[in-house]
C-alpha positions in Angstrom: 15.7 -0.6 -11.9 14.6 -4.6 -12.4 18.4 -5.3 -11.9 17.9 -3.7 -7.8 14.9 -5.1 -7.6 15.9 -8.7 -8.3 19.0 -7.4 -5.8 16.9 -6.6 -3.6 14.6 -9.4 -3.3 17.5 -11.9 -2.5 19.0 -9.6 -0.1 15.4 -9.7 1.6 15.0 -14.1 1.6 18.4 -14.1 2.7 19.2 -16.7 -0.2 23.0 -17.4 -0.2 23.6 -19.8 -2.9 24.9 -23.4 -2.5 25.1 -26.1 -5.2 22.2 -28.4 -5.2 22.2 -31.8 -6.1 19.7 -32.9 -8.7 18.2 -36.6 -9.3 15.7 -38.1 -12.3 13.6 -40.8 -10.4 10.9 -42.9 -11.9 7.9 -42.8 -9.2 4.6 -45.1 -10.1 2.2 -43.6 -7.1 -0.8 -43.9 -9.3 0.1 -47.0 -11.5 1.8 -45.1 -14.0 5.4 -44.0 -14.1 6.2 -40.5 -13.7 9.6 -38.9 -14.3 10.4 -36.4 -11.6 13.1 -34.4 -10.8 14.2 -34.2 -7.6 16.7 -31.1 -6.6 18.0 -31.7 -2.9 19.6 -28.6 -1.1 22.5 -28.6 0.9 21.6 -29.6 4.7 18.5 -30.3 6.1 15.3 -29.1 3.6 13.0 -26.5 5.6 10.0 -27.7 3.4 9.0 -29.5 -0.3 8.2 -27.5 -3.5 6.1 -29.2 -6.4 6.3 -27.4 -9.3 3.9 -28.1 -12.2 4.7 -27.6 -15.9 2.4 -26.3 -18.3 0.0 -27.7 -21.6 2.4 -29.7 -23.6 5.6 -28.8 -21.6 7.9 -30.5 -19.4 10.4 -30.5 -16.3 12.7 -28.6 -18.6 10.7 -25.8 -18.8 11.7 -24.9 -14.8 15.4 -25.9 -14.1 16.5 -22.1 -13.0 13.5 -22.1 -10.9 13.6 -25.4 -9.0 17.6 -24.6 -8.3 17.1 -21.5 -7.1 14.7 -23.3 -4.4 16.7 -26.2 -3.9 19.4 -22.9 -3.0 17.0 -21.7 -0.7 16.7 -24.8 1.3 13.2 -26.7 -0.4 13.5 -30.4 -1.4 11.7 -29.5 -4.7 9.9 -32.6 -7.1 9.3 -31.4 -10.8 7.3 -33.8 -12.6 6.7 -34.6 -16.2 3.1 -34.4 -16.1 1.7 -37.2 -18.1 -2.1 -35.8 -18.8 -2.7 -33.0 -21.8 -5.9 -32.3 -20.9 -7.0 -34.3 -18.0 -6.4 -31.5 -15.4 -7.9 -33.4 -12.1 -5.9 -36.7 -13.3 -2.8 -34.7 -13.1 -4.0 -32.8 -9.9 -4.4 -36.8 -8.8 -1.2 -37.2 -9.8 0.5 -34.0 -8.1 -1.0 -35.4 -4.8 0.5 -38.8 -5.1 3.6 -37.9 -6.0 3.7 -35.4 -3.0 2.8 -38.4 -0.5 5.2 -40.3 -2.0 8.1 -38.3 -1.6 7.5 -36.8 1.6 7.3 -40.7 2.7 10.3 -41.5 0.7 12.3 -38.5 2.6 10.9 -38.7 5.8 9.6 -35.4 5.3 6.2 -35.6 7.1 6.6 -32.8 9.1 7.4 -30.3 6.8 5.3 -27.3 4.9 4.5 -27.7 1.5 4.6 -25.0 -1.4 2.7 -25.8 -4.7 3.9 -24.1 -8.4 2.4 -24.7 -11.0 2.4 -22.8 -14.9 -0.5 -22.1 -16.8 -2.5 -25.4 -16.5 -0.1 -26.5 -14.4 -1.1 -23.7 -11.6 -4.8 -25.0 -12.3 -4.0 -28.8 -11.4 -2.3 -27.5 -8.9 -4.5 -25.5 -7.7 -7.2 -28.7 -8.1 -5.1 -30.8 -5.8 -4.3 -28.3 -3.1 -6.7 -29.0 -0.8 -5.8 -32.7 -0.4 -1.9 -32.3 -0.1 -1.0 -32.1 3.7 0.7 -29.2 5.2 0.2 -27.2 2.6 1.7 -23.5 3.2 0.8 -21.7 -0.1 -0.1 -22.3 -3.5 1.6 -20.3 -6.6 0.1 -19.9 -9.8 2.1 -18.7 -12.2 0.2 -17.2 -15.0 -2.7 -19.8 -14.2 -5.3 -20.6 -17.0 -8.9 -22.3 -16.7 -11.1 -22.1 -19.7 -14.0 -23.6 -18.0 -13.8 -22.2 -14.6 -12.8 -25.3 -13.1 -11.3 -24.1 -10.6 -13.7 -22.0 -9.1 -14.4 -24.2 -6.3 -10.7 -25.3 -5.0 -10.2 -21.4 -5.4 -13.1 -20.1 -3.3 -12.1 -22.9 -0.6 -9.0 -22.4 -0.5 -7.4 -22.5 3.2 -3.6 -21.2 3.0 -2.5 -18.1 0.7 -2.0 -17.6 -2.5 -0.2 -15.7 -4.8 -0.8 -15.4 -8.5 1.2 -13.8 -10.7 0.3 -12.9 -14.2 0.5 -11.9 -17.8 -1.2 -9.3 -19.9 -4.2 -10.8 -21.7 -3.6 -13.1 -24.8 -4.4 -16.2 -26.3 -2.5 -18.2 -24.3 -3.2 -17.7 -21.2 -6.9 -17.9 -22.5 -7.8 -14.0 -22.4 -5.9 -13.4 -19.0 -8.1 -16.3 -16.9 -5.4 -15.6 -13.9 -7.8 -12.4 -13.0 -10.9 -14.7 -12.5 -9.0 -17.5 -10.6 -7.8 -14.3 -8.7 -11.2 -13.3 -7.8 -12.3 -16.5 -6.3 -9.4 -17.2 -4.0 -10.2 -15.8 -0.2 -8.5 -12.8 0.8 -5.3 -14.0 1.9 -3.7 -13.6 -1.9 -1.6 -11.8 -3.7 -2.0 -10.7 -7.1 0.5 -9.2 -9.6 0.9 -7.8 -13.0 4.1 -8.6 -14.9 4.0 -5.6 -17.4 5.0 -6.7 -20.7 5.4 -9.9 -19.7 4.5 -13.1 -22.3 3.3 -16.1 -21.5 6.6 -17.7 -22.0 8.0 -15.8 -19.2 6.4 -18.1 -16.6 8.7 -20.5 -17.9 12.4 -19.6 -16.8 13.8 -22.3 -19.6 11.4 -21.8 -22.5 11.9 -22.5 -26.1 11.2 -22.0 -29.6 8.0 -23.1 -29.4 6.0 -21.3 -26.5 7.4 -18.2 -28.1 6.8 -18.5 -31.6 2.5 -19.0 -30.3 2.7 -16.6 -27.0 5.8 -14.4 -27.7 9.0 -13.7 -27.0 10.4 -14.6 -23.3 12.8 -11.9 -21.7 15.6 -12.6 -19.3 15.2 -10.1 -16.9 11.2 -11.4 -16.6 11.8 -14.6 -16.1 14.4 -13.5 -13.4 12.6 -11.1 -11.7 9.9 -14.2 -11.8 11.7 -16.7 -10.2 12.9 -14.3 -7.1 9.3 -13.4 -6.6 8.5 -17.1 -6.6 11.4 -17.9 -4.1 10.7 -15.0 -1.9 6.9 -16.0 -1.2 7.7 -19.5 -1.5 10.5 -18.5 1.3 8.1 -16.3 3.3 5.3 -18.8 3.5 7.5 -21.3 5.3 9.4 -18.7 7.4 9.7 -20.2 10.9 7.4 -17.7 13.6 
């Protein structure tokens, strides 16, 4: 059954896969040097994806997912974010590094989708409402201990989807539900049964699952096509 639905949801994005190049840049928009990834599609891009690692991880931790964009058609950045807990300096830091590669591509017409992971949904989520063009903003089993969020959530002006784990430690007793509730009514919300933390990462390691459990393939698949196919639908030309 997951095997048709993943099926299914690229049949319905209309994704027909095309190799994407990939390049590691060194960008200093707010005086310190980040390490980004940068995967360009094939052709024109038809929008920019930031996606936004979680506590402690890296850009390696969404290489399926940021190819499987670039596939689709986004220019996507993935960033090594440089704060551990700082979570407005790197939402400060998610906003620069959008301005500067929209400028550096000449992309300043263009929709932009925002991804983030567990705290990397909350910075995210913290810098969306000073990122231009912004179409949607994905949080991908978000966390925020301290409801810091509340107030980027409640004024949130574009959708939002948030998909989510079953309650645990790690994603600080399932938080996603509250930042879930305070986001206007133009969201989507969804369960991932059985799912682990480590399943919002589609390259996790030994590490994330030995503290939040065991990833599974078919999660992190099914994941990353629902992740495409908003990401896809949000930027979908009238």
């Amino acid at each position: 059954m997951m095997r048709a639905l993943l099926i299914s949801l690229t049949l319905a994005v209309g994704i027909v896969p095309a190799a994407a190049s990939v390049q590691t840049r060194l960008l200093t928009p707010t005086g310190h040097t980040a390490v980004v990834d940068v995967y360009a599609p094939v052709g024109p891009p038809r929008a920019l994806a930031l996606i936004a690692h979680g506590f402690t991880r890296s850009r390696a931790q969404h290489v399926m997912l940021a190819e499987r964009l670039s596939e689709a058609g986004f220019l996507v950045a993935v960033p090594d974010l440089q704060h551990t807990l700082r979570h407005q300096a790197n939402a400060d830091a998610i906003v620069a590094l959008v301005a500067a590669v929209v400028a550096e591509r000449k992309l300043d017409t263009l929709p932009v989708v925002l991804i983030g992971t567990s705290a990397g949904g909350l910075a995210a989520l913290l810098a969306s409402d000073r990122v231009p063009r912004l179409a949607l903003w994905i949080g991908l089993d978000p966390v925020d201990a301290f409801g810091q969020s509340r107030r980027a959530a409640r004024s949130l002006r574009v959708p939002a989807v948030v998909l989510r784990a079953p309650s645990s430690a790690c994603n600080v007793s399932g938080s996603a539900r509250r930042i879930a509730a305070w986001l206007p009514d133009r969201r989507i919300e969804r369960r991932i049964e059985g799912a682990s933390h480590c399943d919002f990462e589609d390259t996790t390691d030994w590490r994330c699952e030995s503290i939040c459990g065991q990833a599974d393939a078919a999660r992190q698949s099914l994941i990353v096509a629902e992740t495409v196919k908003m990401a896809c639908e949000a930027v979908a030309h009238p």
